[in-house]
C-alpha positions as CSV (number, residue, x, y, z in Angstrom):
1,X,-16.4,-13.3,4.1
2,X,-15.8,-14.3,0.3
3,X,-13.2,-16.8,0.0
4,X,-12.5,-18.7,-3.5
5,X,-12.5,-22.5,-1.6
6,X,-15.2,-22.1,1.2
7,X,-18.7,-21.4,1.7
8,X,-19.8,-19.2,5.0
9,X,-23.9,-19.5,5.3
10,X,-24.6,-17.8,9.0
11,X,-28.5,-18.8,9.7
12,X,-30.3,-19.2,13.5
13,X,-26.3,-18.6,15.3
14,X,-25.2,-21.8,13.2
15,X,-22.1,-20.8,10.8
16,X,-22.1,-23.9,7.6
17,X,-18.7,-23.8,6.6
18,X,-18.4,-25.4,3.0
19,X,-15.6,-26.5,1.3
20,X,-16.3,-25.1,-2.1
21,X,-13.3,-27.2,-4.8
22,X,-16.3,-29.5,-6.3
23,X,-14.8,-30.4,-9.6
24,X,-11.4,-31.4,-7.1
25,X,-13.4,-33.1,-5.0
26,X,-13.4,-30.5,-2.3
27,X,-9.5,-31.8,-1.8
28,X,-7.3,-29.6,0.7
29,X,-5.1,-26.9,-1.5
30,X,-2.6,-24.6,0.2
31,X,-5.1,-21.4,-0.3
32,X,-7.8,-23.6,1.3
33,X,-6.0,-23.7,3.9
34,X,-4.8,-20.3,4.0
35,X,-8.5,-19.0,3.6
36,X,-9.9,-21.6,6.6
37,X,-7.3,-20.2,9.0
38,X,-8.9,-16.6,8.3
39,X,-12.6,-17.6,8.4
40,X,-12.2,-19.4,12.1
41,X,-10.6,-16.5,13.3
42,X,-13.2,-14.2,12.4
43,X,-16.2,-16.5,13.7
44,X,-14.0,-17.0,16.8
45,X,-15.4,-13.2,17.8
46,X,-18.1,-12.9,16.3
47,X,-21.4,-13.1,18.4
48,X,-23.7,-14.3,15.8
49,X,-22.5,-17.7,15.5
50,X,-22.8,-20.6,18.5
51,X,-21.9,-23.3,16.5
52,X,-20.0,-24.5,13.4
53,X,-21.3,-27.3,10.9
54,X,-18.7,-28.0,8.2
55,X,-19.3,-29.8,5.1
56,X,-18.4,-30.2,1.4
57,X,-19.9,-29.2,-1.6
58,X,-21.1,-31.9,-4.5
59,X,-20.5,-35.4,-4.1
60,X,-17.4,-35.4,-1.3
61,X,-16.7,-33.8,2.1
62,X,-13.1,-33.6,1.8
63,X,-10.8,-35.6,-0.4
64,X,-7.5,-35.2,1.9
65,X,-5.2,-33.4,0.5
66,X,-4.4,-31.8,-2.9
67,X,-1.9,-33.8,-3.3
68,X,-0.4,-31.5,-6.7
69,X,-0.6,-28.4,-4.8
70,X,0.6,-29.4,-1.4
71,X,2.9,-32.5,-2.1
72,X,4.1,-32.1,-6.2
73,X,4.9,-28.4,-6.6
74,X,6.0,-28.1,-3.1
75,X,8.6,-30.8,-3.4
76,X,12.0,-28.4,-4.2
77,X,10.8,-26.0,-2.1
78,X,11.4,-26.9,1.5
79,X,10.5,-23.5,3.2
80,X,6.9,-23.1,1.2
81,X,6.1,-26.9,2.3
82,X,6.7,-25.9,6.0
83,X,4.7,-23.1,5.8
84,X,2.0,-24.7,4.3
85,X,2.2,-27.6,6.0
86,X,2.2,-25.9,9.6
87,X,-1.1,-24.0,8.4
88,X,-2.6,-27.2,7.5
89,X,-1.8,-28.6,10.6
90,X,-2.9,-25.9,13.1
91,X,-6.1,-25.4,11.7
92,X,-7.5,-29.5,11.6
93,X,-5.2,-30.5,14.4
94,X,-5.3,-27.4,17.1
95,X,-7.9,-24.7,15.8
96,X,-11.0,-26.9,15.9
97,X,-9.9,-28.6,18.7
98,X,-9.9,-26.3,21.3
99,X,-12.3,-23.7,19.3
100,X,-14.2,-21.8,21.8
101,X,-17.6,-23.0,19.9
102,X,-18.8,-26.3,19.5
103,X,-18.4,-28.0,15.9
104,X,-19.7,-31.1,14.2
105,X,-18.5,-32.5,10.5
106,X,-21.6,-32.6,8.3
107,X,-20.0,-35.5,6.1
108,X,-22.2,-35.7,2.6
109,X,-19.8,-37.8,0.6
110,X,-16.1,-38.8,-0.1
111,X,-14.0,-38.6,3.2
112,X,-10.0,-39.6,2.5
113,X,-6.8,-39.0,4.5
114,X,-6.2,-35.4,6.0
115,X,-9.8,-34.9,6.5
116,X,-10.1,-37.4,8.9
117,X,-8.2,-35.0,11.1
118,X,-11.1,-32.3,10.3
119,X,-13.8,-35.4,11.0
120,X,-11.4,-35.7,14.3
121,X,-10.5,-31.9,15.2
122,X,-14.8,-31.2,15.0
123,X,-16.7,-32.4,18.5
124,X,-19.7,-33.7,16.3
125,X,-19.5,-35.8,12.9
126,X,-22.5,-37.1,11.6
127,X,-22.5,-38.9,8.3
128,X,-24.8,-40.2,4.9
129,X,-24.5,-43.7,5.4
130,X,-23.2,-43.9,1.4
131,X,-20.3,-41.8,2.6
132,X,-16.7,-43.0,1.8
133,X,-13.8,-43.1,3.7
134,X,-10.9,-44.0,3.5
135,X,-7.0,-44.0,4.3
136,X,-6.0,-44.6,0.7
137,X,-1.9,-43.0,1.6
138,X,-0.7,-46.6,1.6
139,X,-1.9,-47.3,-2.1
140,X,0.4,-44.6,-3.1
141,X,3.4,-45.7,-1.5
142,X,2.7,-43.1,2.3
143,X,1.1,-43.4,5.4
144,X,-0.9,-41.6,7.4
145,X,0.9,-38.4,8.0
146,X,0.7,-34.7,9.4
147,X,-2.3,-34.6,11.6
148,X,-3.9,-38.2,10.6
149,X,-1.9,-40.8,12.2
150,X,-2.5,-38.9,15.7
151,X,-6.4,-38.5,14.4
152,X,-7.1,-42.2,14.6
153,X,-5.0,-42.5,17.8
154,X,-7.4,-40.7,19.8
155,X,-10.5,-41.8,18.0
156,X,-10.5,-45.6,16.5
157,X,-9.2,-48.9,18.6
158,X,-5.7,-50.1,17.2
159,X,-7.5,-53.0,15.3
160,X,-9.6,-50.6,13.0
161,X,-7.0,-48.2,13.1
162,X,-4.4,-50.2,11.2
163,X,-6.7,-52.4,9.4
164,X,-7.8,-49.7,7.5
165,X,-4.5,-47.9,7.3
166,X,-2.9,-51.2,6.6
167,X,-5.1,-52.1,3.9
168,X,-6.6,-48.8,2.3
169,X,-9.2,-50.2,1.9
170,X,-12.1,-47.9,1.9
171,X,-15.7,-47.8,4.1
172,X,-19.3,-46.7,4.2
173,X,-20.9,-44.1,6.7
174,X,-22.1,-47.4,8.5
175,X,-19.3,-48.4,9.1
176,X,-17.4,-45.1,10.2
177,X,-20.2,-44.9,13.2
178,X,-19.5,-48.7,13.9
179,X,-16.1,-48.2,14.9
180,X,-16.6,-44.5,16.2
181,X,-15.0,-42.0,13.8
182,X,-18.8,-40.5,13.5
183,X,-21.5,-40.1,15.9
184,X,-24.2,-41.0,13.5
185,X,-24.9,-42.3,9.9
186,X,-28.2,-41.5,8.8
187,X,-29.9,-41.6,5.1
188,X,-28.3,-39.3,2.5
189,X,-31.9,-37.8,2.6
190,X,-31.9,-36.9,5.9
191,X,-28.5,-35.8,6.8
192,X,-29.0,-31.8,6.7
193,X,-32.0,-32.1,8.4
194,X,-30.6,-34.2,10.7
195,X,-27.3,-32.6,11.4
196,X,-29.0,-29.2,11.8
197,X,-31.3,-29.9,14.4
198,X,-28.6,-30.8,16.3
199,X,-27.0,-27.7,16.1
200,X,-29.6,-25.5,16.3
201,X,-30.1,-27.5,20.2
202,X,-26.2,-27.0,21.1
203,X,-27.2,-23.2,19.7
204,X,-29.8,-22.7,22.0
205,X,-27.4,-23.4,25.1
206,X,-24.9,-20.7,27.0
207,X,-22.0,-20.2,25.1
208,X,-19.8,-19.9,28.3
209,X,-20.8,-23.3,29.5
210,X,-20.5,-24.8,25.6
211,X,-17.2,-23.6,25.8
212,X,-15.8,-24.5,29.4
213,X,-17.8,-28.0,28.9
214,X,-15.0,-28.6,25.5
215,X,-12.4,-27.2,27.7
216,X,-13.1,-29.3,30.6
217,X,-13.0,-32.6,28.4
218,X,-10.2,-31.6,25.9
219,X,-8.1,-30.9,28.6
220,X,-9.0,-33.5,31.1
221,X,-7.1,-36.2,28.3
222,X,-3.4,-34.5,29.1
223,X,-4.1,-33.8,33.0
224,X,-3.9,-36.5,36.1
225,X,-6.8,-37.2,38.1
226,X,-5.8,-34.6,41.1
227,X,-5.2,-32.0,38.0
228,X,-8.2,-32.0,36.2
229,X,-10.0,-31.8,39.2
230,X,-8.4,-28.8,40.7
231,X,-8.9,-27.4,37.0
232,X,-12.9,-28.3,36.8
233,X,-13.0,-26.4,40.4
234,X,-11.3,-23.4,38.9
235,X,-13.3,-23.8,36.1
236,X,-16.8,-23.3,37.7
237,X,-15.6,-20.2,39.8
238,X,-14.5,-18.5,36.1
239,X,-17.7,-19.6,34.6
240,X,-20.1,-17.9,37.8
241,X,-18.2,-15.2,37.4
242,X,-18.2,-14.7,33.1
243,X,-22.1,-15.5,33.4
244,X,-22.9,-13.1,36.8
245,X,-23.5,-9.8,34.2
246,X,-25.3,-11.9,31.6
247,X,-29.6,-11.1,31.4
248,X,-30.1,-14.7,31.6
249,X,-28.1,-15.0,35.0
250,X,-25.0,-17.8,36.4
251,X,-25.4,-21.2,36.6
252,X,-26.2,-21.1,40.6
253,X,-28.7,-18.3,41.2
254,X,-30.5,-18.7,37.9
255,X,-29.2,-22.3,36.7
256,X,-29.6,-24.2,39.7
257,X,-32.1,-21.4,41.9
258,X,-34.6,-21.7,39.1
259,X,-35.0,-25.5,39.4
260,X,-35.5,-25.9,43.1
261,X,-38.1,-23.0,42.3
262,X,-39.7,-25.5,39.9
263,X,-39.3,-23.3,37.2
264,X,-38.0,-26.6,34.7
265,X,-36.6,-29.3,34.7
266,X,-32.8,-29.7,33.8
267,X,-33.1,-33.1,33.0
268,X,-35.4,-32.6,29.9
269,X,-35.0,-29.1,28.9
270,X,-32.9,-26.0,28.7
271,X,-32.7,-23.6,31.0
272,X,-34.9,-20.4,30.0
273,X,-37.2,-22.7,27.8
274,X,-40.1,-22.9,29.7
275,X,-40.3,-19.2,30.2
276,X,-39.8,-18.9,26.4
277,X,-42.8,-21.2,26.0
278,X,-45.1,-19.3,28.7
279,X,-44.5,-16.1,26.9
């Protein structure tokens, strides 16, 4: 896996995905994109990895867009900006969405247009409380294109939304988890630290359930209520039946079964821990 713009690090089945254009401030070029599309379809099969922590290398996350390479030297060429721009697109505003394994933004530093649709597309983002984000599109005479303006649609309240696309005005990690585009901000200090344990506890679950657990809430937001209930029933009987030849057993004889036996407790701990710790 050696790419030119990203990073792959594969440690304890947790793939750190870093965007690797430093001196650009880790902004979004077409070969970026091109290269991203490739790597999550490789760690899509392969059974090493659980999760996916993306981040950025030096001072930002993700700067948005190169806006040279994608907007500029795109601009008489109509069929090259829809090709790029539909890669950019899938990747942030599909790919990560439904991804069969969980994902979480690891936010170190400058966050700024398109990559709120990464921050969105992930299921986790934690963030340094010095962060910066911002919508900055309307300082330059845009708006919140592509993937974005549907980003902060399904994440912020239309107050923050539009203030801060209104305004451009940018904001600290702080205030990111305030209005809910993060999960957490935590000291710069402490963000790696902090970010990984998280994944390495979403690693030590079943993939299958990982995976039907995204499907069953990512879905659930286009379905009616007599829908996504018929699909969550489904859902179960496909899970029984991926788990039923795995060691570790399904979530009814060896999920559920092992609890009434008094083996652990679900509430506190994951299942197959306490034999872990006994051996």
């Amino acid at each position: 896996m050696n790419y030119e713009t990203l990073r792959v690090d594969i440690d304890n089945r947790i793939a750190t995905i870093t965007l690797n254009r430093p001196n650009k401030r880790n902004c979004m070029s077409p070969q970026l994109h091109r290269e991203m599309t490739d790597l999550l379809e490789k760690l899509r099969y392969d059974d090493n990895v659980s999760v996916l922590v993306f981040t950025g290398a030096g001072e930002a996350f993700c700067a948005g867009m190169d806006l040279k390479e994608f907007f500029f030297e795109t601009k008489d060429s109509p069929a090259r900006f829809d090709e790029i721009f539909r890669t950019a697109c899938e990747w942030r505003g599909r790919t990560l969405r439904y991804y069969p394994k969980t994902t979480i933004a690891m936010i170190n530093g400058f966050c700024f247009g398109g990559a709120f649709s990464i921050v969105e597309g992930c299921d986790l983002a934690v963030a340094a409380n010095n962060a910066t984000f911002g919508l900055s599109e309307v300082n330059f005479k845009l708006f919140p294109g592509g993937t974005v303006s549907k980003s902060l649609a399904n994440l912020l309240r239309p107050r923050e939304a539009l203030f801060y696309a209104l305004t451009g005005r940018p904001f600290d990690g702080t205030e990111a988890a305030r209005i809910g585009l993060i999960n957490y901000a935590v000291p710069a200090s402490e963000l790696r630290t902090f970010t990984m344990d998280i994944a390495q506890e979403i690693a030590q679950k079943d993939l299958t359930a990982l995976r039907a657990t995204k499907d069953g809430y990512r879905y659930a937001l286009e379905m009616s209520w007599d829908a996504s209930i018929n699909y969550t029933l489904a859902k179960q009987v496909e899970l029984k039946s991926l788990q039923a030849s795995m060691e570790s057993g399904d979530w009814v004889e060896a999920g559920i079964n092992d609890f009434l036996k008094g083996e652990y407790k679900p509430g506190l701990e994951t299942h197959g821990q306490s034999a872990q710790r006994r051996s």
